[in-house]
Backbone as CSV, one residue per row, in Angstrom:
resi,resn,N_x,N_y,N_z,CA_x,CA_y,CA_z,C_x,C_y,C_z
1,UNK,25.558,184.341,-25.036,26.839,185.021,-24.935,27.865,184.263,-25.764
2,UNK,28.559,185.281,-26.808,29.462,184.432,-27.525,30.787,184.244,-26.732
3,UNK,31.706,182.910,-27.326,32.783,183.226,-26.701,33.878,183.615,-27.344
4,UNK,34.977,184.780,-26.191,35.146,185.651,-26.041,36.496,185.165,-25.873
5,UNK,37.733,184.959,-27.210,39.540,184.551,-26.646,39.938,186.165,-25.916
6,UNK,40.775,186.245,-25.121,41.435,187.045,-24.499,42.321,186.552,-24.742
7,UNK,42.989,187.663,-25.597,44.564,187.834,-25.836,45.371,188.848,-25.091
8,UNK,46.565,187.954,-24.539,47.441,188.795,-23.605,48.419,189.741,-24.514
9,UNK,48.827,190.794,-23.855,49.469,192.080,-24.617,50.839,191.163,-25.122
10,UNK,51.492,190.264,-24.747,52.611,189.514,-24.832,52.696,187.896,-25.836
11,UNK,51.626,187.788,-26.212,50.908,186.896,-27.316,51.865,187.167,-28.711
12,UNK,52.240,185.540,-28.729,52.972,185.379,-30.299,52.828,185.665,-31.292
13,UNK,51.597,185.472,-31.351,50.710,186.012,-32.327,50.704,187.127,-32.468
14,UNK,50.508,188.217,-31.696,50.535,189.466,-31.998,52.046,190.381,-31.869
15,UNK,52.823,189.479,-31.071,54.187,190.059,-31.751,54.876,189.788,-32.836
16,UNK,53.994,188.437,-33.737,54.815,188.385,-35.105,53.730,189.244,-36.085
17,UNK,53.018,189.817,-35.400,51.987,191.006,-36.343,52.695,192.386,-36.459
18,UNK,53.335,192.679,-35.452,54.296,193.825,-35.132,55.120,194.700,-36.596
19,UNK,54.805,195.274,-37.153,55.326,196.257,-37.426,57.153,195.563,-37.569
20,UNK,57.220,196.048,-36.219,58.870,196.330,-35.931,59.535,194.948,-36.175
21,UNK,58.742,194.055,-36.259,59.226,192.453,-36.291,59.762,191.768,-37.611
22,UNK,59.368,192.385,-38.721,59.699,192.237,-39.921,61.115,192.098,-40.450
23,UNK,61.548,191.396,-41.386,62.536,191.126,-41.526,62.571,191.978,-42.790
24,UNK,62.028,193.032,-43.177,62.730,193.722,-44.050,63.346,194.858,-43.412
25,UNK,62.949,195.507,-41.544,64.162,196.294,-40.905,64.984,195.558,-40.637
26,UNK,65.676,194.281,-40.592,66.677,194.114,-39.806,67.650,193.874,-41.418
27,UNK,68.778,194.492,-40.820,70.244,194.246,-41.814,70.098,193.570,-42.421
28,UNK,70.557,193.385,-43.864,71.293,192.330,-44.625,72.639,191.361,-43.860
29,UNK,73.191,192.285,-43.113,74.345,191.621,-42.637,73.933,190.420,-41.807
30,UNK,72.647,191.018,-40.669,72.596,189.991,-39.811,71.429,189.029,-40.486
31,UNK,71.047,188.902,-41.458,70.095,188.102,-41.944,70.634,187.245,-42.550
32,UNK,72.325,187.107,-43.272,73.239,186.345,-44.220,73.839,185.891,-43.057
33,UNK,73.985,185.755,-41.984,74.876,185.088,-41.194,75.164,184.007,-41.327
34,UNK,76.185,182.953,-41.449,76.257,181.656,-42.143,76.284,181.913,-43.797
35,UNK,75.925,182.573,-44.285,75.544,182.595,-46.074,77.137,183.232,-46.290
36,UNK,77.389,182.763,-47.838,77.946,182.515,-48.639,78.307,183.741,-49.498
37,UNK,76.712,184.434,-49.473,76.123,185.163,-50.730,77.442,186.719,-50.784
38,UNK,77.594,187.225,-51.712,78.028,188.429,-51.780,79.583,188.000,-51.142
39,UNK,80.439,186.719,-50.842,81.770,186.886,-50.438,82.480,185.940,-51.667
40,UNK,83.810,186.207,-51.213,84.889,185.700,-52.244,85.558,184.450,-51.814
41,UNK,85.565,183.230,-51.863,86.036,182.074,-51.747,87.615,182.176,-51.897
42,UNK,88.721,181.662,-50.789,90.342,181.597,-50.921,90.403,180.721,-50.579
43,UNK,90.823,179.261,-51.328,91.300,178.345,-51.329,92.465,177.934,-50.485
44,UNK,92.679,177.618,-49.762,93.761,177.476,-48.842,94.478,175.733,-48.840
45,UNK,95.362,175.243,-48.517,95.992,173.678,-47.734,95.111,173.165,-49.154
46,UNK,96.293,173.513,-50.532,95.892,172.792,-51.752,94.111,172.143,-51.791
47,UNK,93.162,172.979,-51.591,91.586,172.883,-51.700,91.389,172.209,-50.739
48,UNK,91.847,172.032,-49.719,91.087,170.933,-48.583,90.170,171.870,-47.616
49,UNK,91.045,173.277,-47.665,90.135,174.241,-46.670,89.941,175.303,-47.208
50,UNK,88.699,175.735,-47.891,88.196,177.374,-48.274,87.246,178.106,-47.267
51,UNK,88.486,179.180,-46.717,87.764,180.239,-46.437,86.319,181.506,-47.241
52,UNK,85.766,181.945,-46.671,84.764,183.193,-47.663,84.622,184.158,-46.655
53,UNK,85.663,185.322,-47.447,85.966,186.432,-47.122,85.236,187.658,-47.736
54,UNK,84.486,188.452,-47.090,83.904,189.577,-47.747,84.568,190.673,-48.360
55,UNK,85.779,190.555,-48.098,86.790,192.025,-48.978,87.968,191.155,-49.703
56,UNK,87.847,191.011,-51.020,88.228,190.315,-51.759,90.011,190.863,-51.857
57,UNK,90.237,192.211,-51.345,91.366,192.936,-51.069,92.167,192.322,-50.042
58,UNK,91.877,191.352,-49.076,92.580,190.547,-48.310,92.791,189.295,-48.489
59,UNK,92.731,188.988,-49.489,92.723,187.458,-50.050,94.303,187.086,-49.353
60,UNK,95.490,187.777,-50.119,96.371,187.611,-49.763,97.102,187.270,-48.253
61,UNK,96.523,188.135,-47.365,96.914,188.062,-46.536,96.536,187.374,-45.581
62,UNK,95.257,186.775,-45.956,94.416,185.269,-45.301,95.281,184.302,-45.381
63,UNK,95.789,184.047,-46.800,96.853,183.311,-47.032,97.848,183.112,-46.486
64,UNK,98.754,184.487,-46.258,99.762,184.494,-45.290,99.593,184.386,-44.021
65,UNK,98.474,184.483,-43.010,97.925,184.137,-42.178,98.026,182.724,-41.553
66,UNK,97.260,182.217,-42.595,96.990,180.463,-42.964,98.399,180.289,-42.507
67,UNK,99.194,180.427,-43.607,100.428,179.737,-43.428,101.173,179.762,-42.728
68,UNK,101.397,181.325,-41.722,101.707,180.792,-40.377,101.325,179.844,-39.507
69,UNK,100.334,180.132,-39.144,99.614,178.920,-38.393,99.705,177.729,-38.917
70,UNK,99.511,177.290,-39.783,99.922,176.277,-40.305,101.743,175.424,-39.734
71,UNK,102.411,176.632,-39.561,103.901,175.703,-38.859,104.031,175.651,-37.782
72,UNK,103.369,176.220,-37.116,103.328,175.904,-35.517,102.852,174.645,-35.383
């Protein structure tokens, strides 16, 4: 009699075999989390602090943002 692994329906192994597990369904968005890639760098507090903002149309107002906070 050979032997015989029994794999449970809940096995790592067979949920990183899955179909649905793949990282080409899940978002771009949630796969860049932390990343850099595809945003626009605003320099803020003369280069000591850069923000990266994805809509390059609010640059400005990050700024003005900043600088409130900044006088409190």
């Amino acid at each position: 009699m050979k032997n015989i692994r029994h794999i449970a329906k809940g096995d790592a192994m067979d949920n990183r075999l899955e179909v649905s597990n793949h990282q080409v369904l899940v978002p771009k968005s949630k796969l860049s989390v932390g990343s850099v890639a595809d945003k626009f760098p605003v320099i803020l507090d003369d280069g000591r602090t850069v923000v990266y903002i994805a809509d390059k149309s609010r640059e400005r107002e990050i700024k003005l943002r900043y600088g409130l906070r900044k006088n409190f």
